[in-house]
N, C-alpha and C positions, 0 to 999 in steps of 0.2 A: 641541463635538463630543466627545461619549465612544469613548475608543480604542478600547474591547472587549478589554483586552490579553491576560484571560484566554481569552476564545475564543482569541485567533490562534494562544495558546501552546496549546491543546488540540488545532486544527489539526494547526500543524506538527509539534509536539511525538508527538502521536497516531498520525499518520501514520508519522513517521521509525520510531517504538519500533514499528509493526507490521512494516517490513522489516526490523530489525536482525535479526533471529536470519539474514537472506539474509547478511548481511557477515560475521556472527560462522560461519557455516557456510562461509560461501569462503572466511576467511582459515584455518579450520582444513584444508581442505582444500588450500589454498597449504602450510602448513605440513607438509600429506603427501604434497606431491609434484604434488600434482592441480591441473595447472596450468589448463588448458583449463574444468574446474569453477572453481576456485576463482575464475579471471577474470571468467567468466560471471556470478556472484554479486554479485562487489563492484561489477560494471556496473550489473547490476539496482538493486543498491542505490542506486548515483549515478543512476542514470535515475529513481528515488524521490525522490529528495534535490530533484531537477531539479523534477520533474512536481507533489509538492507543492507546493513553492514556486508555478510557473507556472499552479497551478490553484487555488490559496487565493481564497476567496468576499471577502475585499477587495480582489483587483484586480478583480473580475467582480460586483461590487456587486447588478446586476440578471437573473446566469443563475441558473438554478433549479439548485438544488443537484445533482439525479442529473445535468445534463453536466455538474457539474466533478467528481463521483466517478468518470464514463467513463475518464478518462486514467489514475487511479490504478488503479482498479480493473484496465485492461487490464494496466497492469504488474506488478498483484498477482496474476493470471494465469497472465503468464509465470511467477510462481515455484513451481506446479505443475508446467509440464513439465521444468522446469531441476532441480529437487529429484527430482522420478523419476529424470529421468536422470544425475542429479549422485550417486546413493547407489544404482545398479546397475542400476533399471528395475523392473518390478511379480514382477519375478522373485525378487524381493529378497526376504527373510522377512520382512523388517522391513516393508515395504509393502502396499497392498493396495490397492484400489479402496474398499472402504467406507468408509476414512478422507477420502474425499472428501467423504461426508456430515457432515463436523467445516467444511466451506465456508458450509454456508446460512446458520448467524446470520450470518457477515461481511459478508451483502450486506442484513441488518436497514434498515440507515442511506437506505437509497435507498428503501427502502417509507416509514420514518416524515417523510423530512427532505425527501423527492425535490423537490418541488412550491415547497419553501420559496427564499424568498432572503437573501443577506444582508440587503438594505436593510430588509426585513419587520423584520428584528432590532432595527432603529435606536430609539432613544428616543426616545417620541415619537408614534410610527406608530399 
């Protein structure tokens, strides 16, 4: 049986480095006071940390990849309305609504990969 190690590590790995800039934002935000954001942040992040893990395509061998993206993806979600409101709200200059449209490649993965499963991967198959 082939590990796949490099997958798991693209996974995990992949996943965790898309929410860091949430942690490296709340602990800066800890660091200015902003307690209530800055918590909210490094939560998300550990609820990342969490959901990765609990949704990696080798514990679920035979779900099709878009419901194990659902979990992350919802929590990659929340860090739209937590980043609005964590840096002032749309009132802010810095923000705006159209940087929403910088969203649709990220949900790429679930149109090319959705259907697939791990086991399909296996050598062999």
């Amino acid at each position: 049986m082939v590990e796949r190690k490099g997958e798991k590590i693209g996974w995990t790995w992949g996943w965790i480095g898309g929410f860091l800039w949430v942690a490296i934002v709340g602990l800066i935000f800890l660091a200015q006071g902003k307690i209530a954001e800055g918590c909210t942040g490094v939560l998300i992040f550990v609820a990342a940390i969490w959901a990765t893990r609990s949704f990696a395509p080798w514990r679920h061998p035979t779900t099709p990849y878009w419901r194990l993206y659902l979990g992350l993806y919802v929590i990659f979600l929340l860090t739209i309305p937590w980043a609005i409101w964590a840096f002032g709200g749309l009132g802010n200059e810095q923000l705006n609504s159209w940087m929403l449209l910088w969203l649709l490649p990220i949900f790429t993965p679930i149109f090319i990969n959705g259907r697939k499963t791990w086991a399909e991967g296996e050598p062999g198959r």
